[in-house]
C-alpha positions in Angstrom: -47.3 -99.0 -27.7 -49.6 -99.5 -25.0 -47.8 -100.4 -22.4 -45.2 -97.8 -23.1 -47.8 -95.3 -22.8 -49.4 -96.9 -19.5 -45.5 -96.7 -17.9 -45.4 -93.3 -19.0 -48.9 -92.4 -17.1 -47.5 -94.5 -13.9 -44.1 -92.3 -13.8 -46.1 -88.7 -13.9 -48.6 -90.0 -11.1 -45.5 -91.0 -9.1 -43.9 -87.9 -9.9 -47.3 -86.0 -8.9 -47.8 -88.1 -5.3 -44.0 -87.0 -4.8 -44.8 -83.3 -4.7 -48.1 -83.7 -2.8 -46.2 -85.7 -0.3 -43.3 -83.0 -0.1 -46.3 -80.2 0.1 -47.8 -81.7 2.7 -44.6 -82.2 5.0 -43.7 -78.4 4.2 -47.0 -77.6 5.4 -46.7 -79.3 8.8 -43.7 -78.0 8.7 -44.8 -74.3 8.6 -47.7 -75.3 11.0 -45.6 -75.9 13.9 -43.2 -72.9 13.1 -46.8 -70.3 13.5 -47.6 -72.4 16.5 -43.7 -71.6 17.8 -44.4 -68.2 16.3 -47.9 -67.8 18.3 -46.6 -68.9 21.7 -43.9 -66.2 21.3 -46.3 -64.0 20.7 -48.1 -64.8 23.9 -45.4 -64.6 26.6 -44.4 -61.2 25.1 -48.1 -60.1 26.2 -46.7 -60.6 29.7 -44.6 -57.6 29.2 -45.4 -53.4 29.5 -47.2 -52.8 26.0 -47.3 -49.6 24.4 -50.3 -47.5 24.9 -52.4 -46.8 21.1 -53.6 -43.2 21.5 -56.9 -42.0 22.6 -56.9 -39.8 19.6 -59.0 -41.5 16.6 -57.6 -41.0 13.0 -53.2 -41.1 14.3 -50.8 -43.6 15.1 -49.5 -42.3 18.1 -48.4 -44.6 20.4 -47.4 -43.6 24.6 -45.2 -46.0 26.0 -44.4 -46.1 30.1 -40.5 -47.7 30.2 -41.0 -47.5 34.1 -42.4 -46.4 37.2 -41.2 -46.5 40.6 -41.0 -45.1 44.4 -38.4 -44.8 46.5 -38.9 -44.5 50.2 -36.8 -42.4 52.7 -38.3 -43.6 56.0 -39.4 -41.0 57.4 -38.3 -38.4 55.5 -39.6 -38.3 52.1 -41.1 -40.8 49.0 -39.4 -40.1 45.6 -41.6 -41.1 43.0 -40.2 -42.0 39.4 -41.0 -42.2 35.7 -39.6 -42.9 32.4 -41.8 -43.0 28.9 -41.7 -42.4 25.3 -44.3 -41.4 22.7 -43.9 -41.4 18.9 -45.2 -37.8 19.6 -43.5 -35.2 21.7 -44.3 -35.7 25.1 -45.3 -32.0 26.4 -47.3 -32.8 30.1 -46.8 -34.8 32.9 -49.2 -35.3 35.6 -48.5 -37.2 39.1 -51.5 -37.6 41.1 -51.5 -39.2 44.5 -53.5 -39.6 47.9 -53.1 -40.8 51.2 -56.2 -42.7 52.4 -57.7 -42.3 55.6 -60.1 -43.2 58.2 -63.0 -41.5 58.1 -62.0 -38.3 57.3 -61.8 -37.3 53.3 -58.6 -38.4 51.3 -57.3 -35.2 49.5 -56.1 -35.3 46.1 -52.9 -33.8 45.0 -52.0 -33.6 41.5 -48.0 -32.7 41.1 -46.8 -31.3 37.9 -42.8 -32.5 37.7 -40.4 -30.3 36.1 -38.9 -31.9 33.2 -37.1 -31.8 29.7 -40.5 -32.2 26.7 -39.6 -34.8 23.8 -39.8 -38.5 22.4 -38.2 -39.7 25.5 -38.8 -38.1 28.6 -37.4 -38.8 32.5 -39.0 -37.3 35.6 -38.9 -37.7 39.5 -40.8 -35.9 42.1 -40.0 -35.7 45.8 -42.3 -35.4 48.6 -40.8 -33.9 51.7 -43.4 -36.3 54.4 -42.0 -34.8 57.2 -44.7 -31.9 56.5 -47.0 -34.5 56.2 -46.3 -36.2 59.3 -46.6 -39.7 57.6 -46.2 -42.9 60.2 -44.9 -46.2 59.1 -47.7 -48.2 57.9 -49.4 -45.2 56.0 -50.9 -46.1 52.3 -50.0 -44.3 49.0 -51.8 -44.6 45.8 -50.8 -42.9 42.8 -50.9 -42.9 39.5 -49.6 -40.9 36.0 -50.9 -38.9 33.6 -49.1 -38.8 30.3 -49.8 -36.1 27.8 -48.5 -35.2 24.0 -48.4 -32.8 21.4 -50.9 -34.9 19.4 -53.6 -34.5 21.9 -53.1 -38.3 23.0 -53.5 -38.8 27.1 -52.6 -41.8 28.6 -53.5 -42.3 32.5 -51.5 -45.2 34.2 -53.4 -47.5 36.7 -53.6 -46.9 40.5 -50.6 -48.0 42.4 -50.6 -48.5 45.9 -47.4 -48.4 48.3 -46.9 -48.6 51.7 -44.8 -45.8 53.6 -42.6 -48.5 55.6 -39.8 -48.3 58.0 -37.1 -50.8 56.5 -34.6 -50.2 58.9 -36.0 -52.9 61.3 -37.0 -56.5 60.0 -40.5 -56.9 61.6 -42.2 -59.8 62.9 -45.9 -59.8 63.0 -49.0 -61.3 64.5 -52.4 -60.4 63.2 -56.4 -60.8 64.3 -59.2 -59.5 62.9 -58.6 -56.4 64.8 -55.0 -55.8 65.5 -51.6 -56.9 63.2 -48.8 -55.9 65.8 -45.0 -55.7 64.7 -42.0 -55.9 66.9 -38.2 -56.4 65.9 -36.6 -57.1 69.4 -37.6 -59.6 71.8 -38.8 -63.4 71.1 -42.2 -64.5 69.8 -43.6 -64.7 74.0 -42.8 -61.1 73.6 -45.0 -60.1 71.0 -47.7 -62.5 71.8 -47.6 -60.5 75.2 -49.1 -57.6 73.8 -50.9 -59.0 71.3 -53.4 -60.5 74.6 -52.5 -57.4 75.8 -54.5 -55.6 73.2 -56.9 -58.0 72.9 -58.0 -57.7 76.2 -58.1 -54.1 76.2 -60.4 -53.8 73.3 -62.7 -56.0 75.6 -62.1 -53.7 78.6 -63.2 -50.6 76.6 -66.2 -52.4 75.3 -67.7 -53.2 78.6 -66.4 -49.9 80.2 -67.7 -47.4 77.0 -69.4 -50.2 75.0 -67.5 -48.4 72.1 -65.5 -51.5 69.7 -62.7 -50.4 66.7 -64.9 -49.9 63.6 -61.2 -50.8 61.3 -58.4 -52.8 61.8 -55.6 -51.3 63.8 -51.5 -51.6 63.1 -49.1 -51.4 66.6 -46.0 -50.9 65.4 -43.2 -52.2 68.7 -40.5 -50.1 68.4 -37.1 -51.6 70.4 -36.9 -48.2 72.0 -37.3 -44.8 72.9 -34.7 -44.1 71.4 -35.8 -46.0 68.0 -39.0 -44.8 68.5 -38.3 -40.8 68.2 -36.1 -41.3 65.2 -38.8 -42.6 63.7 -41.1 -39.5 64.0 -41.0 -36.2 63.3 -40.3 -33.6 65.9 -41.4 -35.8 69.2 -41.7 -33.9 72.2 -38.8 -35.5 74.8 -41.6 -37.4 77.1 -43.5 -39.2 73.8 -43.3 -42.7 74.4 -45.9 -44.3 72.0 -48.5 -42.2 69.4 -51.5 -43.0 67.6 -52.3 -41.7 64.2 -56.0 -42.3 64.3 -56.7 -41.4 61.0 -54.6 -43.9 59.4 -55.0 -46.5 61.8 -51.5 -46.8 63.0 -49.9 -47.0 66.6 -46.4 -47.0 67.6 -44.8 -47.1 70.6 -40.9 -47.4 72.2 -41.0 -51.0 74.2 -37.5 -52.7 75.6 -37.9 -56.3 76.0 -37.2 -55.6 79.7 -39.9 -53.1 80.0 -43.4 -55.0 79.2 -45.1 -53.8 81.9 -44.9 -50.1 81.1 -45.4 -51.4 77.3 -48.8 -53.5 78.0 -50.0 -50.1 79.6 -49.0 -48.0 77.2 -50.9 -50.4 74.5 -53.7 -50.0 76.3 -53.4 -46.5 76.5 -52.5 -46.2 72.5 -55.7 -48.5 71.1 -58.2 -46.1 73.7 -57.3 -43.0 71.1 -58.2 -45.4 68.0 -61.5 -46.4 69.7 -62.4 -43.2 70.8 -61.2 -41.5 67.6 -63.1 -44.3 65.5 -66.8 -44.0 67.4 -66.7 -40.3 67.8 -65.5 -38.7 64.7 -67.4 -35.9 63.2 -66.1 -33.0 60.6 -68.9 -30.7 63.3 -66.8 -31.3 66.4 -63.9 -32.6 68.4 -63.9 -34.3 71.5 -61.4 -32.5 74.0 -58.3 -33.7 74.8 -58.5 -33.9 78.5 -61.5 -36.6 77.9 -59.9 -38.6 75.1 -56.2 -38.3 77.1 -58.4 -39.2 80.5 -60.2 -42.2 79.1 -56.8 -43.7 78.1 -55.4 -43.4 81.1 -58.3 -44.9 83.0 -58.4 -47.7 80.7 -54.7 -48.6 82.1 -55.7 -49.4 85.6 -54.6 -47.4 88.3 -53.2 -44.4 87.6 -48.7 -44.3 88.1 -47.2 -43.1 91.0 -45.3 -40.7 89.6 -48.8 -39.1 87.9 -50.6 -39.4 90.6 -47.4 -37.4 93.0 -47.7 -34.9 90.6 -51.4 -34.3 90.7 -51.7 -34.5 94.9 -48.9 -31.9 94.5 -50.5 -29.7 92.0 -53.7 -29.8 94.2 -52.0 -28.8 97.8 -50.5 -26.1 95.3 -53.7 -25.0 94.6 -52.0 -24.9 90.3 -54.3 -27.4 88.7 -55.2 -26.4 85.4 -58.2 -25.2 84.1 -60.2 -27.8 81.5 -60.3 -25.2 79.4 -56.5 -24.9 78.8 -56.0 -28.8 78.5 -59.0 -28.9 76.1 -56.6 -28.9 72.7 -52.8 -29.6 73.4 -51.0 -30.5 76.3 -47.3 -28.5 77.3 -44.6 -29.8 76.2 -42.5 -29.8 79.6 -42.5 -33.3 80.9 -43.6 -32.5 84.8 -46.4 -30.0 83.3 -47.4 -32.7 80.5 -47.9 -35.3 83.1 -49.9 -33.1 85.3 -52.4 -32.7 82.7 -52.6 -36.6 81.7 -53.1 -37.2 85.8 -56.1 -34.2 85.7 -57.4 -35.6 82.7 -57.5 -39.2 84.1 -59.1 -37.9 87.2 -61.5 -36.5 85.6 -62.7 -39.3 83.9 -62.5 -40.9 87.2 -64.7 -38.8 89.0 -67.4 -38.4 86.1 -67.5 -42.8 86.1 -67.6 -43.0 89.7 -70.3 -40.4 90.2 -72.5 -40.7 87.5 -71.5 -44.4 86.3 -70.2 -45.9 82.5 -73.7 -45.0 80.8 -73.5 -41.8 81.2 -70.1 -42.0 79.7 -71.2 -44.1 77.0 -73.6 -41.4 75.9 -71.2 -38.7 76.5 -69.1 -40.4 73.8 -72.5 -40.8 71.6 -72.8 -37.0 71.7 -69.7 -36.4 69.6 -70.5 -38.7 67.3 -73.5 -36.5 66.4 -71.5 -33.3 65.9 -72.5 -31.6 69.7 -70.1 -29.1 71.3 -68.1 -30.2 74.5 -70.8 -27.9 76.9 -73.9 -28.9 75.1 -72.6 -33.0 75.6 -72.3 -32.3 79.3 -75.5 -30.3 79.8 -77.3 -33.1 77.8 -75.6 -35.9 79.5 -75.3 -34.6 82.7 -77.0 -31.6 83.2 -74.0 -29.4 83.7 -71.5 -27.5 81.9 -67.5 -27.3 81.5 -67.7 -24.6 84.2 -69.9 -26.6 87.0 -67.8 -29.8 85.8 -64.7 -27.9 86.9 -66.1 -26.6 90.5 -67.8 -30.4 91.0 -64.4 -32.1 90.6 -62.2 -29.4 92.0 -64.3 -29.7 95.2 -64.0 -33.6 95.0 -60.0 -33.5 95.2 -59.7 -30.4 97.3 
């Protein structure tokens, strides 16, 4: 009897260390499906999760499907969105800025029209041709998403860049200058990127006045190519600077480098000027920016120069008053007032020498008026200024 009983005992311990044996490979098992399980979980974190709402006490949830921009270079920017809410979506805010340099960046908040619900679609276009965007400009923008349960969701700040795809750029950069040219070869580009550099050293030691913020020079293959690519253009623009968002472009042909290095030169003078001399309390005139930019070139062209001799036997010079703020739009009048403003420039250097330009430029930095610069600097107004130089070139 008792070794029937101790066989008995032997066949229920087997029996038991079957079933622990089997529980612990079921348990492994299980292990490695929650780690499977786990690791799922994780990539899917990689993905757009829907937003829990701000509102304590619900379980609404605001869910962006998508957000985009579309760029029509350079006519408009078409911005995009798509969401959902568990809760009727009833406002939708798009709020966007265009940084700049130095002056304040204005917000604009854009209320699209679209249809309220669970799942809503809207798309906004901004006509930039009023805004007079260049290539290169900065957008950042972001949503705000509003529903019937009081929950708010604001997206994150997105920046774009307003960019003219129709050319595939090359570039070169420095600390100061990224340039970008489509045609001609890399000796092309590196042309004017010296270029440039060496005229930022020419201002310094002429105005001791340096670029504060990168510049972009955007090479455009063309004159042609150049006034699609703005808005408006008068028939004799050839390169532009946008100060404020520290962006140049200019029409170059391969063929034409000489005119292009000039016109470089000329370009990166506004951005320094602009850059050292910006106050909201005044504005420099635009016979002394214009004239400093073309006295940075070198000599002044023939054909500038033919047409200020001639407006000078012609006794039809302009007054600085009336080339103060814009110049005409005629080409033969438009060049007339770039030579007068160059020679200006010319004559206040050679007479009174580059530190009293220097300080000139100081001056409206500090917010002074164009006749209280000169009678500080030089100890005479717009009106002497005018009879000085007039009796210079007469």
């Amino acid at each position: 009897m008792k070794g029937k009983s101790t066989g008995k005992y032997l066949v229920i311990w087997l029996i038991l260390l079957g079933l622990l044996l089997v529980s612990l490979a079921a348990g492994c098992s299980q292990e490695e499906e929650t780690s499977t399980t786990l690791d799922a979980l994780s990539d899917a974190q990689l993905l757009p999760k829907p937003v829990q709402t701000t509102n304590p006490g619900t379980t609404s949830i605001i869910n962006v499907l998508s957000s985009s921009v579309e760029t029509d270079f350079p006519q408009s920017l078409t911005f995009s969105l798509e969401a959902e809410s568990t809760h009727n979506i009833t406002d939708l805010q798009l709020i966007y800025t265009t940084p700049k340099i130095l002056r304040p960046s204005v917000t604009v908040t854009i209320r699209p029209d679209f249809e309220p619900g669970t799942h809503v679609e809207a798309n906004w276009t901004w006509d930039t041709r009023k805004a007079n965007l260049p290539t290169g400009a900065r957008i950042e923008y972001g949503w705000v998403i509003e529903n019937d349960s009081e929950d708010r969701l604001q997206t994150e700040t997105v920046t774009v860049t307003f960019d003219d795809a129709q050319h595939d750029w090359k570039e070169l950069e420095d600390e100061d200058i990224r340039l970008f040219w489509y045609k001609g070869d890399k000796t092309f580009g590196q042309d004017l990127m010296e270029t440039a550099q060496q005229a930022l050293v020419k201002h310094s030691e002429t105005t001791e006045s340096e670029l504060e913020q990168q510049v972009s020079i955007y090479i455009y293959g063309s004159t042609e190519d150049l006034h699609d690519a703005l808005i408006y253009p008068d028939e004799w623009t050839g390169g532009m600077a946008f100060p404020e968002y520290g962006v140049i472009v200019i029409g170059v042909a391969p063929h034409n480098i000489a005119w292009g290095k000039r016109a470089v030169t000329h370009e990166l003078s506004h951005m320094i000027i602009y850059q050292v001399t910006y106050s909201p309390l005044s504005n420099i005139p635009t016979w002394l920016d214009e004239g400093l930019a073309m006295y940075s070139e070198g000599e002044l062209m023939s054909n500038f120069e033919q047409n200020l001799q001639q407006a000078i036997s012609n006794d039809t010079l302009f007054s600085i008053g009336s080339i103060s703020g814009s110049f005409p739009a005629a080409t033969e009048e438009a060049e007339l007032a770039y030579a007068q403003s160059y020679s200006l420039v010319e004559f206040l250097i050679d007479n009174f020498g580059s530190s009293k330009m220097q300080l000139l430029i100081q001056a409206f930095s500090d917010g002074i008026t164009l006749d209280n610069a000169l009678l500080e600097v030089y100890g005479l107004d717009s009106e002497q200024l005018e009879i000085d130089w007039r009796n210079s070139v007469l």
